[in-house]
C-alpha positions in Angstrom: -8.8 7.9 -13.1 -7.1 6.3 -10.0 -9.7 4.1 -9.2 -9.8 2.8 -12.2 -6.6 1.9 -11.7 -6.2 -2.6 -12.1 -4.6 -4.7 -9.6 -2.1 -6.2 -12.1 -1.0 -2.6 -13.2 -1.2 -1.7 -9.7 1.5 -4.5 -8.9 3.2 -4.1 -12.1 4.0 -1.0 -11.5 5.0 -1.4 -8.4 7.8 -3.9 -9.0 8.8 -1.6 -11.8 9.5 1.0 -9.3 11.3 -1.4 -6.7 13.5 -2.9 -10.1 14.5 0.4 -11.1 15.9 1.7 -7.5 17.9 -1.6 -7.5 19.0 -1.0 -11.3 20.1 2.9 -9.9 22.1 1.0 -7.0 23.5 -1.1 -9.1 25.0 1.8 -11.8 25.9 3.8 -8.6 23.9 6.7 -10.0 22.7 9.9 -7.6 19.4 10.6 -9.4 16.6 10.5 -7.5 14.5 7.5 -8.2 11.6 8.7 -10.1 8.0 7.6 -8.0 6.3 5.1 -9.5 2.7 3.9 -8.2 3.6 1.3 -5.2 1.5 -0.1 -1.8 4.9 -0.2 0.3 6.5 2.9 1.6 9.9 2.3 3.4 11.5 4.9 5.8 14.7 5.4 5.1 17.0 6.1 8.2 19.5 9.1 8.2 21.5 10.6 10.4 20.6 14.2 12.5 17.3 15.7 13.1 14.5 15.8 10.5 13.9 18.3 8.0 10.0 18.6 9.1 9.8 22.4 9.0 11.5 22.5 5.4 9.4 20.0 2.9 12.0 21.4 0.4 15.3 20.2 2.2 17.6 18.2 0.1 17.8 15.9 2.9 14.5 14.3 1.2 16.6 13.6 -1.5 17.4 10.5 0.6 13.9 9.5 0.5 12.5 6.6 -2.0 9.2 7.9 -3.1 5.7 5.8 -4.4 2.9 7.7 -6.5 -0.1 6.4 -4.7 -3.7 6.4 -6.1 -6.0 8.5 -4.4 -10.1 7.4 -3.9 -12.9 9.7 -3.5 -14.6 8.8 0.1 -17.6 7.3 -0.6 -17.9 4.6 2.3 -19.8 6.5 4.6 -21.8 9.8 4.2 -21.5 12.9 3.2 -19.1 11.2 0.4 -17.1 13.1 -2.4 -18.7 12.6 -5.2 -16.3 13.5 -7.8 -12.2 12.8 -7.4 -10.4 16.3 -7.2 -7.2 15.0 -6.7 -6.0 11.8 -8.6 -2.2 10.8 -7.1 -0.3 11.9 -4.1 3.6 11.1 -4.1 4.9 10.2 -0.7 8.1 9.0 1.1 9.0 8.7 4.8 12.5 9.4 6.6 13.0 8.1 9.9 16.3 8.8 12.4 15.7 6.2 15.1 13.3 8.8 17.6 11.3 10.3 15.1 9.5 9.4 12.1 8.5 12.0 9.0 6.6 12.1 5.9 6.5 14.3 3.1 3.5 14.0 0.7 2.9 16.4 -2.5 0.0 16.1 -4.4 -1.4 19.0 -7.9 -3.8 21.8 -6.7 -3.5 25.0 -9.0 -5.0 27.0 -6.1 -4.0 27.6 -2.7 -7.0 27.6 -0.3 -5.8 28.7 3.4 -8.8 30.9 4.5 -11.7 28.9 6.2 -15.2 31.3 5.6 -18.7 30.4 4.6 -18.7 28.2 1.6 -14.7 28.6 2.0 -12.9 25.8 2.4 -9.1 24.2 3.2 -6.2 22.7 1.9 -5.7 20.0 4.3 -3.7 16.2 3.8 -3.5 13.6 6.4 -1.7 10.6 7.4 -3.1 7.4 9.7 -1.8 4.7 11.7 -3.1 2.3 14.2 -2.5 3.2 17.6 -1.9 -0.4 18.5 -0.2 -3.5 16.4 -2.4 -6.0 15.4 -3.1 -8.8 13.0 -5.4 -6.3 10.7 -5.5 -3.0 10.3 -8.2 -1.0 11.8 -11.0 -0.1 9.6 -10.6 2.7 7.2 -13.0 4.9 8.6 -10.7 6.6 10.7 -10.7 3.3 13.4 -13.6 1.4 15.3 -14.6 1.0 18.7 -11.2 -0.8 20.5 -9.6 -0.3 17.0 -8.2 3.4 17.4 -6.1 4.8 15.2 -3.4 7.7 15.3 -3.8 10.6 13.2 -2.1 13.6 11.7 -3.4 16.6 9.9 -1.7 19.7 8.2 -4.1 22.4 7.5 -3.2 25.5 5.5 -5.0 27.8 7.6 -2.6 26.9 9.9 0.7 26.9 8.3 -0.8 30.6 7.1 -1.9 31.6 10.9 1.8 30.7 11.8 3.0 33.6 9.5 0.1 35.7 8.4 -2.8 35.1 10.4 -6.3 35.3 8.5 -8.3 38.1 10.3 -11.7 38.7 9.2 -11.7 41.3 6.9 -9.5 39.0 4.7 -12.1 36.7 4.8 -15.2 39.2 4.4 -13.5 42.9 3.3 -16.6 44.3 3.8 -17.4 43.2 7.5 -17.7 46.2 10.3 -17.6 45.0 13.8 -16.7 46.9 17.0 -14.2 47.0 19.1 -12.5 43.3 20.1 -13.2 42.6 23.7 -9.6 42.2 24.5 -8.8 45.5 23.3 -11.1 47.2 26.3 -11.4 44.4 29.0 -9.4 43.0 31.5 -7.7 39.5 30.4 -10.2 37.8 32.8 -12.9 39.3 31.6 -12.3 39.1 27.9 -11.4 35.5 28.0 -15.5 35.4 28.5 -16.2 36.2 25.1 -13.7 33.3 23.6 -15.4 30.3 24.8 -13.5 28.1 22.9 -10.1 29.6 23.5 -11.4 29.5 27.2 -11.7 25.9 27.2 -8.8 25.3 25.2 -10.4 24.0 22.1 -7.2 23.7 19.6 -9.4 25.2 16.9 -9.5 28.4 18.5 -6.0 28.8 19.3 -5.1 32.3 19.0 -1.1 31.6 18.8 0.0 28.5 16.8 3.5 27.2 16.9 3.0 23.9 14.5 0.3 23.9 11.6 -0.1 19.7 12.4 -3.1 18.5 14.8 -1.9 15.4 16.6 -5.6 13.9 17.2 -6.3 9.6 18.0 -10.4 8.1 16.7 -11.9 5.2 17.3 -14.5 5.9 14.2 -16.7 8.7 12.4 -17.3 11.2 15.1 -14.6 10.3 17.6 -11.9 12.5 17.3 -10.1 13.8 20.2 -7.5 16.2 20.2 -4.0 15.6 22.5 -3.7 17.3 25.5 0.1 17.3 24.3 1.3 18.0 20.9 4.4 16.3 19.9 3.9 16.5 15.9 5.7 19.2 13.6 5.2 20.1 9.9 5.3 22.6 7.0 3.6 22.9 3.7 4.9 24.6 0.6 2.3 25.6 -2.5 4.7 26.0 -5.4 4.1 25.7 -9.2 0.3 24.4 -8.4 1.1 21.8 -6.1 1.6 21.4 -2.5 4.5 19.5 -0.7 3.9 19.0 2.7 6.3 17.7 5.7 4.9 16.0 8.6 5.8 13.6 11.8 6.1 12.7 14.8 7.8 11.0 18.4 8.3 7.2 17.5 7.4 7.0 21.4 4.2 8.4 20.6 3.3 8.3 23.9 -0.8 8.9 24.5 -1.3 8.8 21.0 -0.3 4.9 20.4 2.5 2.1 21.0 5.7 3.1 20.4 7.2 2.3 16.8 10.7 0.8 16.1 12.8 0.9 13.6 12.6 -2.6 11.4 8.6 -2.6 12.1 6.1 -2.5 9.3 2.8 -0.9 10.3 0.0 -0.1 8.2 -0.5 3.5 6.9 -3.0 5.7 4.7 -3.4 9.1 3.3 -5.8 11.6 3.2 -6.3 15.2 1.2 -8.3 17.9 0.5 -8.9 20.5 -2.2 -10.9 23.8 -0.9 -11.7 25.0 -3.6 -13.5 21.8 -4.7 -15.5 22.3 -1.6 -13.4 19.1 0.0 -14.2 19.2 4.0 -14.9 16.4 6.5 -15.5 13.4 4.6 -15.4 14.7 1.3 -12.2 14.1 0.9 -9.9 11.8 -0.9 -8.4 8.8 0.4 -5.6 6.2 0.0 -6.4 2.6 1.5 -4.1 1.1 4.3 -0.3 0.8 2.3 2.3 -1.2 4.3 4.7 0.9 6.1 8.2 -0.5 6.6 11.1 1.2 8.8 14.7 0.8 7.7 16.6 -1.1 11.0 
């Protein structure tokens, strides 16, 4: 089990990992390094625009990845109380303005339909929003310690395509008429309060399946007003490979990042059908993020 996982292994392996992609440098060899379990995750820089909206994109090729273990959330209730998903591999590309992520991890089943005692497919990334001598705590910040965070949800990617309606969700469901479907636009907009006030859950037309949200703790999330982060998830062979990232401006969401800076970063996913929401979730502890000059 990954949290069973020792230190020395832990840093065994990870110097393993970094001696091998030296080894491959020095044999000039093309193969992709393969991931070995590491704590530092470099961004490599490359030329043109990201491949965010194509996690499959050979351009990843160029990418270095680390096989991370993964820790059932048990800091805080509700916790998880069994580990649904052991390892996640992930490796970061950066091209001066923007910074991406790509982060696979095993689920046999692909959950993108939220419904009673339904659940999602969901993985996450976190940074500080400022630098600092520590990281922030775990817990998704601390008062005056916020944090930046972005999350890929399958309902999303799947509303971007082939939007869930409800009698996907419950075939057997009759309802009436939709309100917008007899009602002025003014009027109908009445019976969407949350679309009305322009809660992000309630979006009706999605362009990116990644929320773009800041925390200072449990219970603090706040959603942009703008969304600057892109993504794409693939669920392939029983696993998911999902591409994510964002402005290295940043903006509202944090200090600007610059290439040659290491910040701290962790992961977070979920399983659906293992009933993973909220906190149940699993998580990886603050790695050390470093971006190639």
């Amino acid at each position: 089990m990954a949290d069973t996982v020792s230190r020395r292994a832990f840093v065994a392996a990870a110097g393993a990992g970094a001696a091998g992609v030296a080894l491959a440098a020095v044999l000039g060899t093309n193969e992709r390094p393969r991931a070995e379990l590491g704590s530092h995750l470099t961004a490599v820089r490359r030329k043109g625009r990201l491949p965010l909206d194509d996690p499959a994109s050979e351009a990843w090729l160029a990418a270095t990845p680390i096989l991370v273990p993964l820790l059932a959330q048990q800091i805080v209730p509700p916790h998880l109380e069994e580990l649904a998903v052991e390892t996640a591999e992930l490796e970061a590309l950066h091209d001066g303005g923007e910074l991406g992520f790509r982060i696979s991890w095993d689920d046999p089943e692909r959950d993108d339909v939220d419904g009673l005692a339904q659940f999602r497919d969901a993985v996450a990334v976190q940074l500080p929003a400022r630098a600092a001598a520590s990281p922030p705590p775990i817990t998704m910040g601390a008062p005056g310690a916020a944090v930046h965070i972005l999350q890929w949800r399958a309902t999303w990617e799947r509303d971007i395509g082939d939007r869930a309606e409800v009698e996907d969700v419950y075939p057997a469901a009759v309802h009436d008429v939709p309100p917008d479907a007899i009602l002025p636009p003014e009027t109908s907009e009445l019976y969407y309060p949350g679309h009305a006030v322009g809660n992000p859950l309630s979006a009706r037309v999605r362009t990116t399946p990644v929320e773009e949200i800041v925390a200072e703790g449990f219970g603090s999330v706040t959603a942009l007003g703008g969304q600057a982060a892109r993504g794409r998830g693939v669920h392939e062979g029983g696993r998911w490979r999902v591409a994510l990232g964002f402005p290295l401006a940043r903006g509202p969401s944090g200090e600007a990042i610059a290439p040659g800076e290491r910040w701290p970063l962790a992961v977070a996913v979920w399983r659906g059908d293992r009933g993973n929401r909220g906190g149940r979730k699993q998580y990886a502890d603050w790695l050390e993020l470093a971006l190639e000059p």
